[in-house]
N, C-alpha and C positions, 0 to 999 in steps of 0.2 A: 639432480640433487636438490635445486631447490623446491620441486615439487614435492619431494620424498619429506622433506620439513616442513612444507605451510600447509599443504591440503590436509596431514593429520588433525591441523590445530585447527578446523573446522567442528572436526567430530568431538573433540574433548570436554569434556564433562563440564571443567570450571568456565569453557569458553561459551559453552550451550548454558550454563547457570546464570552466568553473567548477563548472556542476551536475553536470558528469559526476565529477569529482573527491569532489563533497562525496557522491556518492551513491556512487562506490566504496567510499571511508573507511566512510561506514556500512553498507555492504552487507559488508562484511569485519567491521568490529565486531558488528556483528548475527547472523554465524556464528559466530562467537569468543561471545558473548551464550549461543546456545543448547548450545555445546560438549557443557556437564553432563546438560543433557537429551537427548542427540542419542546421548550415550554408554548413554544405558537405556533407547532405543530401539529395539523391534522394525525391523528391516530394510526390513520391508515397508512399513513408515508414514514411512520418514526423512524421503520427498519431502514429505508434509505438516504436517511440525512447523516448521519455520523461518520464520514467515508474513513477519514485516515484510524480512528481509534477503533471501528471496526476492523480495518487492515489489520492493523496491531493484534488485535484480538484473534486472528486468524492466526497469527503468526506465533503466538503464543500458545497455542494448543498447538501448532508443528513442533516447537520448540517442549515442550514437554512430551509429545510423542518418539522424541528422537531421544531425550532422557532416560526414556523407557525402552530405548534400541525399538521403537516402532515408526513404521511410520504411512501416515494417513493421504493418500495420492490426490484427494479430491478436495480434501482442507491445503493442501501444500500447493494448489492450481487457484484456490482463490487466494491464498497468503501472498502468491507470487504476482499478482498479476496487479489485486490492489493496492500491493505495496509498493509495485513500478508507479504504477498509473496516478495515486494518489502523494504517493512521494514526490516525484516531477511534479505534479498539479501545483503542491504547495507552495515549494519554492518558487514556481513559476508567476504563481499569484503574489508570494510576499515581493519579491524582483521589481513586477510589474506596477505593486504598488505604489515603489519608491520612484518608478521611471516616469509615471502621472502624476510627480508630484506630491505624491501622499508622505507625510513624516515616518521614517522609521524608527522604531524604536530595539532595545535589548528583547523585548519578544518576536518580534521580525524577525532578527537574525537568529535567536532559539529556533524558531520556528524552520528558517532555512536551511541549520544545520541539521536538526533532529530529522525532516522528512527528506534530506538528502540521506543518510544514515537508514530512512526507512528503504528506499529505492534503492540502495546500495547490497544490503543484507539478500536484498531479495534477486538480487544478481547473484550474489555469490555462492546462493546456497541452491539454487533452481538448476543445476547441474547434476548434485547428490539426489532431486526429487523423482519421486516414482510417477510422475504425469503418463496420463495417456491422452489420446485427442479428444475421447467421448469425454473424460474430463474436462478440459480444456472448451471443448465447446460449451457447456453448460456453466461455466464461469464465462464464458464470453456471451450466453444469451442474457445474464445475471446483469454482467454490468452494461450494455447495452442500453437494457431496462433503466438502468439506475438511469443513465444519459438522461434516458426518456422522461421522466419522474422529475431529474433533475431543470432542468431548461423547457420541457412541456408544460410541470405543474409550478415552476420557479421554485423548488427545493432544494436548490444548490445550497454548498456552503453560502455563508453571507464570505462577500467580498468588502475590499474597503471603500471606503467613499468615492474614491477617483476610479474605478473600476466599471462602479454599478452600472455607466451609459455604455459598457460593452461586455453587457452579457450575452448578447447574441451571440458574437465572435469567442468568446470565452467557451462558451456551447459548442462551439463547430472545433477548438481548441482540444476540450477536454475528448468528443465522439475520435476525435483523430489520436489524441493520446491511449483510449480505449483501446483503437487496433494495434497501436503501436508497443502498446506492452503484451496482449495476446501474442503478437508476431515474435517478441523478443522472447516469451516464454514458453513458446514452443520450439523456438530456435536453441534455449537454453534447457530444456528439461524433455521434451518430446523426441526423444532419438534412444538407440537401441545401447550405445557403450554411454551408459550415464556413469557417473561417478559414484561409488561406493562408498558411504558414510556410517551405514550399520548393518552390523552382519552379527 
């Protein structure tokens, strides 16, 4: 019974409207977010600095494809994986900031609710998604990369002040979060009785 009530309210229109709204706003704020970084950035790296509000962005075109009763298996494989992956990052990093010491402030905790909310979404909805593996793999050689780009060329998001002496470990932190949302989103969308959202 209660399944027969909540899984509907996934697929309904005002509820897919609403998310697409609250996940433009932050995909807009989350380039506005990285502006300062993004301006002392090498050219060739821009694509991979912006992790979370590119997530978003990802998620925001599944979210209009599913509007459209469509929906797109290979955009819905990177929506889900860096929305786990960069969701947990954030909060992990705002967390970690406070626990070194560093002042939090009312964007901290935004920040820790919003990308909890991102890594939540993308649980909940990587069930109804049409992933296959070859998908899934080429979003795991993607972010991989990004690791690589990020802690090779120091392209990471900027952390806070009490942070920055553990970037290395942050590095080993995030390649380990990498597999760990791959694994969860194959475990949640890579299987034969997925959940039915549009038909």
């Amino acid at each position: 019974m209660l399944k027969e009530r909540i899984l509907p309210l996934f697929g309904d229109k005002r509820i897919l409207f609403l998310l697409l709204m609250i996940n433009i706003l932050g995909t807009i704020y989350g380039y506005i977010w990285y502006a300062d970084q993004l301006a002392q950035t090498p050219a060739h790296f821009i694509l991979f600095v912006p992790d979370s509000p590119t997530a978003s962005l990802f998620f925001v075109f599944v979210l209009v494809a599913l509007l459209y009763k469509k929906q797109i298996p290979l955009i819905e494989a990177f929506a889900a994986v860096t929305l786990i992956k960069y969701g947990i990052w954030a909060v992990a990093m705002n967390i970690g900031a406070g626990l070194v010491g560093d002042p939090l402030n009312w964007k901290n905790y935004m920040l820790i609710a919003s990308h909890a909310g991102m890594a939540l979404q993308a649980i909940l909805y990587s069930p109804y998604f049409r992933i296959k593996l070859w998908h899934l793999l080429i979003v795991a050689i993607w972010t991989i990369l990004n690791d690589y780009i990020d802690y090779g060329f120091m392209m990471h998001p900027w952390v806070s002040r009490g942070l920055n002496s553990y970037i290395e470990q942050i590095g080993f932190f995030t390649f380990g979060l990498s597999l760990f949302s791959i694994l969860v989103v194959y475990l949640l969308a890579v299987r034969k009785n997925r959940f039915i959202l549009v038909r």
